[in-house]
Each structure stands twice: as C-alpha cells, then as structure tokens.
N, C-alpha and C positions, 0 to 999 in steps of 0.2 A: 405556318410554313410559307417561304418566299418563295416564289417561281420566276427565274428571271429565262427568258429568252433571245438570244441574240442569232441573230443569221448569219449560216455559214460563210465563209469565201467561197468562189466561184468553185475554184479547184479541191474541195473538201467537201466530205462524208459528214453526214448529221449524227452530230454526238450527245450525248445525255451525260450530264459528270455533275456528280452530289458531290458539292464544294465541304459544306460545314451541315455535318447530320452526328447528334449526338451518339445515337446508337437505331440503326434500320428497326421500324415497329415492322408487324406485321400487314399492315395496309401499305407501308409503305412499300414494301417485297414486293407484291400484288399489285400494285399500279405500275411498278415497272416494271414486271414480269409483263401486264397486258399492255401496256406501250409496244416492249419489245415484240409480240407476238400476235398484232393487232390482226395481221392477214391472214392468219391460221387457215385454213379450207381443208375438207376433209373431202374424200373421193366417195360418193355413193351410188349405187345400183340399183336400178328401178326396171326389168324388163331385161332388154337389152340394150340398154341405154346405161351411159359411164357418167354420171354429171359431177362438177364443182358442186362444193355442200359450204358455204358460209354460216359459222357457228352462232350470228348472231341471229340466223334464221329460225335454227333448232329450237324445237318448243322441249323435247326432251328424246333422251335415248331409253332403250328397252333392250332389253335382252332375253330372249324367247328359245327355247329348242337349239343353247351352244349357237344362234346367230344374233347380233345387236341389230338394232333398226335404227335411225336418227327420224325424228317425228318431226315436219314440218306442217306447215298450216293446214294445207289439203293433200300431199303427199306423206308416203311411206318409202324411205332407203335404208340399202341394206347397207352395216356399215364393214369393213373387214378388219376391224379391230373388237378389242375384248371391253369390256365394262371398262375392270379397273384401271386400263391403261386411258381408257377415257376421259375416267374421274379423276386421274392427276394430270393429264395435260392443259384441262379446263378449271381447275382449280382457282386460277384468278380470274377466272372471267364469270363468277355467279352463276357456276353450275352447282347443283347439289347431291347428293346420294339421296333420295328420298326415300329407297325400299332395298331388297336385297338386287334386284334387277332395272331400279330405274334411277338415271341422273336427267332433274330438271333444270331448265334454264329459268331464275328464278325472277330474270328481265318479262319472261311470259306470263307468269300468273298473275291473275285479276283479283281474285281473293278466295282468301282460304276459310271453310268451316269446319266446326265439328263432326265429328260421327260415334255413336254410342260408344263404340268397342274402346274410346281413347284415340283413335288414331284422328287426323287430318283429311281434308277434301282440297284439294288443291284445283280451283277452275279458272283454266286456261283462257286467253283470250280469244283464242281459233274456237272457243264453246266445251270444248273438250273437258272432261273431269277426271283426276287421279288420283288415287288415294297414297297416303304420306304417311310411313308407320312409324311408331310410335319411338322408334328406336332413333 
C-alpha cells in the first residue's frame, strides 16, 4: 500500500481520499475508522470529581453491579455507558471482549499465560492480572 501525503492549502480542512483501493479489507476499515476518531475521550467519575478519560490510557473496562468502571493505571472511574456500546465504539482501537463483563485494551498486556480450567491470564503492565475465558 502507497501512502502519499500532501499539505493542505492555507484555506482548507484536512482530507483523507482513497484514490485507487481494489476493494476496503478489514484493517483497512479500522485504520480509518481510528484516524478518524483518534481524540475520542470518554467522561469519568471518581468521587466528586468529573475528569477527561483518554482511551489510550484505559488498561480495561469492567462491569460490576449494572455499573462499568474504565481501569486506569492506579485509578478506578466510573464510566456512564453500557459494555456493549463500549465494545463497538472501540472496536478499531485494539479493545477486546475478553469475558462476559470485561473489554481490554490489548496495547496494555505484557503477556499472557495459561491457567488449568483452559482459559487465559492476561498480565497487564500497571502488574495487574485478569483472567480471559475461553470463549
């Protein structure tokens, strides 16, 4: 694949335009999906405190008791959306479903092991460990 870049005019909006693509793969969906939606921020709640949430922070989402959390390194926020509306917004960006209630960001794990029952260990680089079922 060629990439050519040329700089806008002074007076114009930066544009993306797939000249000659036989037919869109699927990565290639996905990298322009994340191009276009590179600034994504998500709103969380810690306290009483409202903060910016950058997705590339997230080490993983959880969902506990009908509320989601976004897991950052040493912090826990609360998020006000649902899983699965999570799990398709982040789609391109190497989130993953890893359980019925957790999507990881899979830019965070360090490496993964076995565990008897068949399922996955997934350990994060914040030290953290989470288990990845089998499904």
């Amino acid at each position: 694949m060629k990439i050519i870049i040329e700089p806008p005019q002074s007076d114009e909006e930066d544009d993306v335009i797939i000249v000659r693509c036989a037919s869109p793969d699927q990565r290639l969906i996905s990298m322009l999906l994340a191009f276009q939606n590179a600034n994504i921020e998500l709103t969380g709640y810690l306290n009483d405190k409202i903060v910016p949430l950058n997705y590339h922070d997230i080490y993983y989402f959880e969902a506990n008791e009908n509320r989601v959390f976004a897991y950052y390194s040493s912090d826990v926020y609360e998020i006000k959306h649902k899983l699965y509306e999570l799990e398709a917004r982040f789609v391109p960006f190497d989130f993953i479903r890893c359980s019925k209630s957790m999507i990881v960001n899979m830019e965070k794990i360090e490496y993964l092991s076995p565990l008897f029952s068949g399922k996955m260990e997934a350990h994060l680089k914040n030290g953290e460990s989470i288990v990845i079922s089998r499904q």
